[in-house]
mmCIF file of the N, C-alpha and C atoms, coordinates in Angstrom:
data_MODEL
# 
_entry.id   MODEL 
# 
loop_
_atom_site.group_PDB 
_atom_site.id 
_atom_site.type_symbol 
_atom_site.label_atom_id 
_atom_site.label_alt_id 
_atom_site.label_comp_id 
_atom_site.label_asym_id 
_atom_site.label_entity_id 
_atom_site.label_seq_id 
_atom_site.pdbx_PDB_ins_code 
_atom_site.Cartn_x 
_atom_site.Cartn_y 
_atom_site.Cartn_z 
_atom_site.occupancy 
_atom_site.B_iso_or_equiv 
_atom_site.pdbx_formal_charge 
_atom_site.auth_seq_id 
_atom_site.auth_comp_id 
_atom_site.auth_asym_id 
_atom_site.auth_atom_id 
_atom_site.pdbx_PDB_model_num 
ATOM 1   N N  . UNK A 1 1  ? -149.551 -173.046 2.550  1.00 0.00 ? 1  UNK A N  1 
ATOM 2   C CA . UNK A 1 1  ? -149.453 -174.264 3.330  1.00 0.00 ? 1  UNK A CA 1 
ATOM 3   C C  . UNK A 1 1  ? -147.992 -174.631 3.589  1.00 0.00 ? 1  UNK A C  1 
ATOM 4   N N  . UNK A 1 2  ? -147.035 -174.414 2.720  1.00 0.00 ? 2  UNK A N  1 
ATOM 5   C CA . UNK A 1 2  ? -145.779 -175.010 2.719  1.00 0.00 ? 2  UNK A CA 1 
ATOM 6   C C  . UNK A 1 2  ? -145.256 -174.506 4.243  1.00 0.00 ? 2  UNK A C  1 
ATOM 7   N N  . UNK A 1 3  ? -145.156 -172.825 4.162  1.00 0.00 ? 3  UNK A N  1 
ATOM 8   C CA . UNK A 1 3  ? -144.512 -172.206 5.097  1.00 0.00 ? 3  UNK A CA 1 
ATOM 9   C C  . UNK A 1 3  ? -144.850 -172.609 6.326  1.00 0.00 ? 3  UNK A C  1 
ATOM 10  N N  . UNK A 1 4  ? -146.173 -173.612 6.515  1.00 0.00 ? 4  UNK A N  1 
ATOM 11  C CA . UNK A 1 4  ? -146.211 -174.265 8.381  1.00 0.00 ? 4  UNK A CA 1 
ATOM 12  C C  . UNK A 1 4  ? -145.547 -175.316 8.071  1.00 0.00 ? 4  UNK A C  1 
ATOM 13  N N  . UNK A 1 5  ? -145.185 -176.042 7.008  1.00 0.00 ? 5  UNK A N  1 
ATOM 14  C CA . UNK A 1 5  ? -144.605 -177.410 7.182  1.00 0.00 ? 5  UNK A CA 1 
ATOM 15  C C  . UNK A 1 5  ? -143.222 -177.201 6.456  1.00 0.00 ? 5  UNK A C  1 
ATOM 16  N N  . UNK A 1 6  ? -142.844 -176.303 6.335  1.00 0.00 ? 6  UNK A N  1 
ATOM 17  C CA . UNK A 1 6  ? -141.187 -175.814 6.027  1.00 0.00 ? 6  UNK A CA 1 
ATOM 18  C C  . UNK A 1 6  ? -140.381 -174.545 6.812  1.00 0.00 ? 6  UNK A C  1 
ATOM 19  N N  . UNK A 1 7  ? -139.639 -175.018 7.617  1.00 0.00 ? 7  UNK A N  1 
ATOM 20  C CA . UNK A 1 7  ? -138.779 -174.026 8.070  1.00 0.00 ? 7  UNK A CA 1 
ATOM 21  C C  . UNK A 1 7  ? -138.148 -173.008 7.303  1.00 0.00 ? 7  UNK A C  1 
ATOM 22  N N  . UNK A 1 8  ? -137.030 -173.617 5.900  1.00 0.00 ? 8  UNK A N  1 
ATOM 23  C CA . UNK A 1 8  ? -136.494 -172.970 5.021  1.00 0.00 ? 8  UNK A CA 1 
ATOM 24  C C  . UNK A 1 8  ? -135.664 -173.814 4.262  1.00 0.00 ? 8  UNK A C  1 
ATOM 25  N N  . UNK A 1 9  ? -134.996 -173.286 3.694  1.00 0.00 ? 9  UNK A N  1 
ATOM 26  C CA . UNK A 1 9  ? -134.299 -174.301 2.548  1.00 0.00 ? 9  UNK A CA 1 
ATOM 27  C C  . UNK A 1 9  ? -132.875 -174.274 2.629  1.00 0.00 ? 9  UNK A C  1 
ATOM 28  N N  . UNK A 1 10 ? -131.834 -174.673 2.929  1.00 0.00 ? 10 UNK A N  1 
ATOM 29  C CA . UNK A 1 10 ? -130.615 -174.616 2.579  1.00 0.00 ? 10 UNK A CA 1 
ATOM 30  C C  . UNK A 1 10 ? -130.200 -175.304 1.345  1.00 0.00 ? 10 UNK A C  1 
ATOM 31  N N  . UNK A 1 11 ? -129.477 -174.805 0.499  1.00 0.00 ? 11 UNK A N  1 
ATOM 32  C CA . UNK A 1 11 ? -128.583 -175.156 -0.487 1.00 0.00 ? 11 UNK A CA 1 
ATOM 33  C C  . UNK A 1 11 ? -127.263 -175.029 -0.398 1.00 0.00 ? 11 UNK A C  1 
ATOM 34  N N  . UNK A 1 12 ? -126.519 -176.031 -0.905 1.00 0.00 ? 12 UNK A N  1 
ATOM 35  C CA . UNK A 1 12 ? -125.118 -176.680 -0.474 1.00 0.00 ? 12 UNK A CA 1 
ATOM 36  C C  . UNK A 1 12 ? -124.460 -176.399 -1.857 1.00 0.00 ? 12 UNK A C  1 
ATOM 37  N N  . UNK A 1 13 ? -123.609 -175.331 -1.442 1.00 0.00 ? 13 UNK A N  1 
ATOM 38  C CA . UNK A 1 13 ? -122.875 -173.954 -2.562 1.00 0.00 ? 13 UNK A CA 1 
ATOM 39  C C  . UNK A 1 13 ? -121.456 -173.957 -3.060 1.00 0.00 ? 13 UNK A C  1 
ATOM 40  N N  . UNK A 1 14 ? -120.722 -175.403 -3.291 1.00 0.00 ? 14 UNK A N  1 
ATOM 41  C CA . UNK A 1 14 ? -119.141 -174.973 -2.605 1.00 0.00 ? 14 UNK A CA 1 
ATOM 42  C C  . UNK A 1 14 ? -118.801 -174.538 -3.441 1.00 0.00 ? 14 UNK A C  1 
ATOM 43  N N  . UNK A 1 15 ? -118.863 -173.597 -4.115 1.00 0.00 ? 15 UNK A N  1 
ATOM 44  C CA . UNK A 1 15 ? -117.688 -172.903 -4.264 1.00 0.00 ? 15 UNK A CA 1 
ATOM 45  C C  . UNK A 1 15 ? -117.998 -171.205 -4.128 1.00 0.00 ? 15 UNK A C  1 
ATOM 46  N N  . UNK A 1 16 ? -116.623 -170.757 -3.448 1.00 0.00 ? 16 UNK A N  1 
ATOM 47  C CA . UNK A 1 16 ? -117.174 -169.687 -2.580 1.00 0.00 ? 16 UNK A CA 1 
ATOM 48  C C  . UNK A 1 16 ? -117.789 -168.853 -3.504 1.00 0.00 ? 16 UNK A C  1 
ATOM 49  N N  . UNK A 1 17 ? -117.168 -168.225 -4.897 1.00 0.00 ? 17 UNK A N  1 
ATOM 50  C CA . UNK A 1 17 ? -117.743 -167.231 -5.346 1.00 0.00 ? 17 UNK A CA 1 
ATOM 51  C C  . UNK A 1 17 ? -119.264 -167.124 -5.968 1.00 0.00 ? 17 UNK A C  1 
ATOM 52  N N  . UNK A 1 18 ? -119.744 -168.670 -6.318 1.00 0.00 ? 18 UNK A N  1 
ATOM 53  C CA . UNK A 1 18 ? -120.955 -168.608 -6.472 1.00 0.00 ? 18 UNK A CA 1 
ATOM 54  C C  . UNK A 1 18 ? -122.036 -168.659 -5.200 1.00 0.00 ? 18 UNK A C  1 
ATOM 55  N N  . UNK A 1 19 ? -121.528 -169.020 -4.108 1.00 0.00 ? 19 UNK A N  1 
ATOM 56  C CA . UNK A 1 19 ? -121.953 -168.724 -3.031 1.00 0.00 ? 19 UNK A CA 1 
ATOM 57  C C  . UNK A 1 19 ? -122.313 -167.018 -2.374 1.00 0.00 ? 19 UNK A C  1 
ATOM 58  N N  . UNK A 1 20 ? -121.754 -166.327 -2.795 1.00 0.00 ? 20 UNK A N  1 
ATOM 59  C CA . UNK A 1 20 ? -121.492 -165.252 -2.496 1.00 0.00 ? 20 UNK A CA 1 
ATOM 60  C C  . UNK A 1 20 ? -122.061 -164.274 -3.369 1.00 0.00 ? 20 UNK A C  1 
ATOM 61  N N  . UNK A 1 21 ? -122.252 -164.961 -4.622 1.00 0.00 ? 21 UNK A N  1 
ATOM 62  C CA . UNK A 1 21 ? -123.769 -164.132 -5.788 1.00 0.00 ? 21 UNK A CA 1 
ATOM 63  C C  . UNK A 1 21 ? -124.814 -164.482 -5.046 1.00 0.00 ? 21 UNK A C  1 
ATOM 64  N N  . UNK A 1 22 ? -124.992 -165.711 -4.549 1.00 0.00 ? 22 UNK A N  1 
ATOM 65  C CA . UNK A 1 22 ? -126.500 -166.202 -4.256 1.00 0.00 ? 22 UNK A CA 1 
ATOM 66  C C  . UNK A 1 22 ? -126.538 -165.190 -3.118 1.00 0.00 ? 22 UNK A C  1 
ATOM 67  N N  . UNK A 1 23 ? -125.242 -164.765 -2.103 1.00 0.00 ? 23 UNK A N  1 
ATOM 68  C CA . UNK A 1 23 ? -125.676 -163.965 -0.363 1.00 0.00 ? 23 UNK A CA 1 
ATOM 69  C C  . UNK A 1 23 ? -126.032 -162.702 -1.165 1.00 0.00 ? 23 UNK A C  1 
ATOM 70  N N  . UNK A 1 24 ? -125.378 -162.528 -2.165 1.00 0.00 ? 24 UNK A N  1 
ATOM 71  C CA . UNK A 1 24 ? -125.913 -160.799 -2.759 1.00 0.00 ? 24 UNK A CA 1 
ATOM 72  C C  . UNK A 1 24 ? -127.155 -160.732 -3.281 1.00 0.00 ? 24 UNK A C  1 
ATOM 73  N N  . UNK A 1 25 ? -127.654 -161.655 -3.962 1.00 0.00 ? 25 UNK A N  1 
ATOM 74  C CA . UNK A 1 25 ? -129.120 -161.742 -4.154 1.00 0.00 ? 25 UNK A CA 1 
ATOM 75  C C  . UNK A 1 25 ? -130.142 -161.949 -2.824 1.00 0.00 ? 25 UNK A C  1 
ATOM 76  N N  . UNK A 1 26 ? -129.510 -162.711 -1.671 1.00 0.00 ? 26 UNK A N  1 
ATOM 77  C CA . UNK A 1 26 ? -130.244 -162.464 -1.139 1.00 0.00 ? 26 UNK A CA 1 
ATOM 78  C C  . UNK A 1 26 ? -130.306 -161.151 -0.197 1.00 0.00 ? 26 UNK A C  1 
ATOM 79  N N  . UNK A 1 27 ? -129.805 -160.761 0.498  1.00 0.00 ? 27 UNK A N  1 
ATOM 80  C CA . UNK A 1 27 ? -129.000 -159.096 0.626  1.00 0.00 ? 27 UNK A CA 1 
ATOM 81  C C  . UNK A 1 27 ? -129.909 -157.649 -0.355 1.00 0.00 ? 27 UNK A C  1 
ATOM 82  N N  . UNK A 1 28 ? -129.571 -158.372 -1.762 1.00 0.00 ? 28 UNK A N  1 
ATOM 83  C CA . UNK A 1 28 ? -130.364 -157.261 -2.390 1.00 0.00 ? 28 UNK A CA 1 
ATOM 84  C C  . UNK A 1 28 ? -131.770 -157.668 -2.224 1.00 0.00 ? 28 UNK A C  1 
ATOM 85  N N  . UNK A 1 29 ? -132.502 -158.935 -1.729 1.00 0.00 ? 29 UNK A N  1 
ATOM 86  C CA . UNK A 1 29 ? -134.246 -158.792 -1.830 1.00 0.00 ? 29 UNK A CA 1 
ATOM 87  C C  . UNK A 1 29 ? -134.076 -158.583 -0.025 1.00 0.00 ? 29 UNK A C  1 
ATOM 88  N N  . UNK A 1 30 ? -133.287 -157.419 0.500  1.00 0.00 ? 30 UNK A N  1 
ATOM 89  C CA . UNK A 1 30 ? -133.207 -157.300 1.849  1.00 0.00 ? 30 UNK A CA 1 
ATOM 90  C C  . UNK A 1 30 ? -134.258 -158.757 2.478  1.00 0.00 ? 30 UNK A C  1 
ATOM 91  N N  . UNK A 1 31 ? -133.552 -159.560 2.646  1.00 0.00 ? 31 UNK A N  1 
ATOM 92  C CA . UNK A 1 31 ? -133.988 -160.740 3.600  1.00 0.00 ? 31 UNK A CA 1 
ATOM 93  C C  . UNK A 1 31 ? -135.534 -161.239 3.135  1.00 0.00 ? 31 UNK A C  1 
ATOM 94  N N  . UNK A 1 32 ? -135.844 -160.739 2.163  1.00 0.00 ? 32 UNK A N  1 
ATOM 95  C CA . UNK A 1 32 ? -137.010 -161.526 1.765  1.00 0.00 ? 32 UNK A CA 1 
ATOM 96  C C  . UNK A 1 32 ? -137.078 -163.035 0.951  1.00 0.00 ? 32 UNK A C  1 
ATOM 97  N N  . UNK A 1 33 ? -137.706 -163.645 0.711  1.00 0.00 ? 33 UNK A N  1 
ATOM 98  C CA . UNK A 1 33 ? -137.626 -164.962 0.077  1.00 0.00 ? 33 UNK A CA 1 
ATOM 99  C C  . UNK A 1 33 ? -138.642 -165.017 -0.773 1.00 0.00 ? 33 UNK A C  1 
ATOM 100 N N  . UNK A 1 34 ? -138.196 -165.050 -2.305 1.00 0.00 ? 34 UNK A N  1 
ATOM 101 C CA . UNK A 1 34 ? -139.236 -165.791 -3.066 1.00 0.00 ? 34 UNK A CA 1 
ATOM 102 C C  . UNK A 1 34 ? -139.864 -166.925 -2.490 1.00 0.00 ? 34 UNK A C  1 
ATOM 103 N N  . UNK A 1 35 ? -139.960 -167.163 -1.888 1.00 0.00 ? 35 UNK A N  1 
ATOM 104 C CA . UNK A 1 35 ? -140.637 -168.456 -0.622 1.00 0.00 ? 35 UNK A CA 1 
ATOM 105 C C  . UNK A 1 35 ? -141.527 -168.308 0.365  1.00 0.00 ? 35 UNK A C  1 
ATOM 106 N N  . UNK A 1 36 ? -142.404 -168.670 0.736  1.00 0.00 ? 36 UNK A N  1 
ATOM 107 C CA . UNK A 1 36 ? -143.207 -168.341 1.755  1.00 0.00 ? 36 UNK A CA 1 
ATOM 108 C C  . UNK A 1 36 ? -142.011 -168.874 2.957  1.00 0.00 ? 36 UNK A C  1 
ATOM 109 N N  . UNK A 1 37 ? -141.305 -169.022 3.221  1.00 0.00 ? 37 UNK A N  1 
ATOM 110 C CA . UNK A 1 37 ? -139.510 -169.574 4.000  1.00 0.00 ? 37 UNK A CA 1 
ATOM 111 C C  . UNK A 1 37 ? -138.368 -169.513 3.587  1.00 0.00 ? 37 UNK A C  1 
ATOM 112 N N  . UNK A 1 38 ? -137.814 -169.179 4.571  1.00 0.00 ? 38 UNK A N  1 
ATOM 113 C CA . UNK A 1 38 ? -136.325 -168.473 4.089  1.00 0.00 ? 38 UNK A CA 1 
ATOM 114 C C  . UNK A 1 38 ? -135.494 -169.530 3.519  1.00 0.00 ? 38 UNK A C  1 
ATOM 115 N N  . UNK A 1 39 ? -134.960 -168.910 2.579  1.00 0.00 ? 39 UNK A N  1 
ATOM 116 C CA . UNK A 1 39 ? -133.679 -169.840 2.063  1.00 0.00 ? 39 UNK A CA 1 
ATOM 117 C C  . UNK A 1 39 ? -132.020 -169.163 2.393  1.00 0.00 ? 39 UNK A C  1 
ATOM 118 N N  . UNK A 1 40 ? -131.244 -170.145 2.242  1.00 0.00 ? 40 UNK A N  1 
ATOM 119 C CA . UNK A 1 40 ? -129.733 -169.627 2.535  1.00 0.00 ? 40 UNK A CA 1 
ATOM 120 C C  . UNK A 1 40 ? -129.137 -170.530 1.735  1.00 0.00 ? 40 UNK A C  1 
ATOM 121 N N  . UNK A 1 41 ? -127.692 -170.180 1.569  1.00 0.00 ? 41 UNK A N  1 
ATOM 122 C CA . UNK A 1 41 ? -126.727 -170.818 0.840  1.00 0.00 ? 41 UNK A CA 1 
ATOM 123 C C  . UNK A 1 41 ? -125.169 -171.538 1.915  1.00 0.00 ? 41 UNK A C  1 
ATOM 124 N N  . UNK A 1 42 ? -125.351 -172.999 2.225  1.00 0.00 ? 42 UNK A N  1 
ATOM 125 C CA . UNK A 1 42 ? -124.033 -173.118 3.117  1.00 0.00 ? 42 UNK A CA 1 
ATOM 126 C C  . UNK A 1 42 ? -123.129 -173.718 1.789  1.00 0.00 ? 42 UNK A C  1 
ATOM 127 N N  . UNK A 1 43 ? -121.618 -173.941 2.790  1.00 0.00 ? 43 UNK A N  1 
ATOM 128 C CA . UNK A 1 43 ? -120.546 -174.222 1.431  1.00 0.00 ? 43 UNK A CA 1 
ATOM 129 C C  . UNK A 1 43 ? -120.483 -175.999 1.559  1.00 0.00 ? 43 UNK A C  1 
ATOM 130 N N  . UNK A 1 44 ? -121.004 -176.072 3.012  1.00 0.00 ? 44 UNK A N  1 
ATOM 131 C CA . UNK A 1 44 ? -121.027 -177.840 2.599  1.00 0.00 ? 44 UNK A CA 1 
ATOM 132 C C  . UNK A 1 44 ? -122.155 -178.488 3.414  1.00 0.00 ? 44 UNK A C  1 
ATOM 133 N N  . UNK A 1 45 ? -122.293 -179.592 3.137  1.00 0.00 ? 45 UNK A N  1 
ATOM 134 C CA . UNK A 1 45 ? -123.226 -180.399 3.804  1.00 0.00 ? 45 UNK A CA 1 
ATOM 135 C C  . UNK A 1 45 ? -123.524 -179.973 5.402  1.00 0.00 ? 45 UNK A C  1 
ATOM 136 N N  . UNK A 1 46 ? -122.315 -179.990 6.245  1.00 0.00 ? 46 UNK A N  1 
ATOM 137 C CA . UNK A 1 46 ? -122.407 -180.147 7.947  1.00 0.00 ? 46 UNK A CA 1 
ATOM 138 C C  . UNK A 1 46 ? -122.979 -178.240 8.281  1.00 0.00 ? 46 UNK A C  1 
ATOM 139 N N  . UNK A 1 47 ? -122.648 -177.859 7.315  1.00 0.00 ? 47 UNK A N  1 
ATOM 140 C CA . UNK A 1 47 ? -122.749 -176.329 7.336  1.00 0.00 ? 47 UNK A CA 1 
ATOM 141 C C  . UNK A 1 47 ? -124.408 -176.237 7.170  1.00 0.00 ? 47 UNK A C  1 
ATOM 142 N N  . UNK A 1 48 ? -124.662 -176.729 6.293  1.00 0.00 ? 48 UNK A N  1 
ATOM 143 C CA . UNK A 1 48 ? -126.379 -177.017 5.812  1.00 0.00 ? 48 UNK A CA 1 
ATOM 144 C C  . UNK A 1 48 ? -127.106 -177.370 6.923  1.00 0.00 ? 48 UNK A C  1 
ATOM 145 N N  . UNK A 1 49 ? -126.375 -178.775 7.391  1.00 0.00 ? 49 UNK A N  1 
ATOM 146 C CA . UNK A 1 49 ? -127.590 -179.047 8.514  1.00 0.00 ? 49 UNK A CA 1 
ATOM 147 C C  . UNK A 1 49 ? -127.115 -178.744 9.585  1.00 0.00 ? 49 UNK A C  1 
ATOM 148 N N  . UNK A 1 50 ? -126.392 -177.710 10.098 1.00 0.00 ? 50 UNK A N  1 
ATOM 149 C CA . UNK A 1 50 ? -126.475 -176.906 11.287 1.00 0.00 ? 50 UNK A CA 1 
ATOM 150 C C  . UNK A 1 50 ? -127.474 -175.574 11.290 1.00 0.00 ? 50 UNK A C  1 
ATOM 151 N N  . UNK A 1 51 ? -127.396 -175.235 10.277 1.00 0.00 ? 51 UNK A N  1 
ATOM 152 C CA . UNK A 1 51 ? -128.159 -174.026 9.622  1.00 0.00 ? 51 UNK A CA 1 
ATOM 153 C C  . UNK A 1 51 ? -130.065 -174.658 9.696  1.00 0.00 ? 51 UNK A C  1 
ATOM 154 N N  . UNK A 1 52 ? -130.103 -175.793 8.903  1.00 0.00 ? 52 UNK A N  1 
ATOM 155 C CA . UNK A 1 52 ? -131.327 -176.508 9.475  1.00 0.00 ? 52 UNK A CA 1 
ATOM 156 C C  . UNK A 1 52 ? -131.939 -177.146 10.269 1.00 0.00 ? 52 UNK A C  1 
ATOM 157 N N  . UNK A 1 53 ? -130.610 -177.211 11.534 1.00 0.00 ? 53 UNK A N  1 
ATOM 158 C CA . UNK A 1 53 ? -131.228 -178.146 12.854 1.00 0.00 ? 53 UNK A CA 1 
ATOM 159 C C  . UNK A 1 53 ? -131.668 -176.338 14.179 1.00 0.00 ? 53 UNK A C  1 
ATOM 160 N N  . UNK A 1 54 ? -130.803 -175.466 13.244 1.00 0.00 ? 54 UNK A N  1 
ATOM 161 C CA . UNK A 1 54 ? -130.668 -174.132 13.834 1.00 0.00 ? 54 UNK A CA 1 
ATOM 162 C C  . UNK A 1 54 ? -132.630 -173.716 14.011 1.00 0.00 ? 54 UNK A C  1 
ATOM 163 N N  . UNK A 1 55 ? -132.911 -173.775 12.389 1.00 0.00 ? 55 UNK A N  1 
ATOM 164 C CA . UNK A 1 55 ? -134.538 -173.375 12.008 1.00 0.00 ? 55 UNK A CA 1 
ATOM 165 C C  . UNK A 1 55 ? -135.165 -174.340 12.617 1.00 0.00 ? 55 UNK A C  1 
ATOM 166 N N  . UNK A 1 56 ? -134.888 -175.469 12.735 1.00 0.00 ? 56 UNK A N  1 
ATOM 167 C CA . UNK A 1 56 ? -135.628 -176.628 13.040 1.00 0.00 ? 56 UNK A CA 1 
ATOM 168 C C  . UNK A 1 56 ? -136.206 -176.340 14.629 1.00 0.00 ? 56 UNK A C  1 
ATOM 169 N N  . UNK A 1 57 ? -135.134 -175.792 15.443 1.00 0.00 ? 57 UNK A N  1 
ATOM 170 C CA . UNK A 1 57 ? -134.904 -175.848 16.816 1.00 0.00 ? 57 UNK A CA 1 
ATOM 171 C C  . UNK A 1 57 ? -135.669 -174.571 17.393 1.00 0.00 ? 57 UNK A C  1 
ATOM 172 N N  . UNK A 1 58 ? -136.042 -173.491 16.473 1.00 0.00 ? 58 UNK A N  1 
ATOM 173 C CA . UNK A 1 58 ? -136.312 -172.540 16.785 1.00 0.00 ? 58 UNK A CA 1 
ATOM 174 C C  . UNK A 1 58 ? -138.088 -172.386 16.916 1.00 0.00 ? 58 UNK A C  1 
ATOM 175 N N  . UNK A 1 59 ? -138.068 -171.445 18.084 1.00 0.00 ? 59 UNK A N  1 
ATOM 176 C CA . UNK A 1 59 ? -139.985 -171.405 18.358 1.00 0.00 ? 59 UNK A CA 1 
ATOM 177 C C  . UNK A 1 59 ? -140.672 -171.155 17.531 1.00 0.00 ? 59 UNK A C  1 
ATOM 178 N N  . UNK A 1 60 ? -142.308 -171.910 17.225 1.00 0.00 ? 60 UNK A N  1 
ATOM 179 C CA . UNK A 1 60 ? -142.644 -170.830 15.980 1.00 0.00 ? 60 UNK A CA 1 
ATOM 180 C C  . UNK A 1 60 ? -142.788 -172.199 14.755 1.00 0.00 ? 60 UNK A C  1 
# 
């Protein structure tokens, strides 16, 4: 049920190098999501909700 009423998840990461474990984890589950919806990692807030007005906006 979630995945029709959730686009995906952003999480707000700043600081780069732990940001950059989370892109390798996701990288290593090649683009899959423990999620029935994708998740990502931005480094700040405005980064987040561009990334979620991005999913938001998209067909589908």
């Amino acid at each position: 049920m979630s995945a029709t009423l959730v686009r995906g998840a952003v999480f707000v990461v700043p600081d780069a190098d732990e940001r950059a474990a989370w892109q390798a984890r996701l990288d290593a589950a090649g683009g899959r999501s423990p999620w029935p919806y994708p998740i990502a990692a931005a480094a700040d807030r405005a980064a987040a909700e561009r990334l979620a007005r991005d999913w938001l906006d998209a067909p589908g």
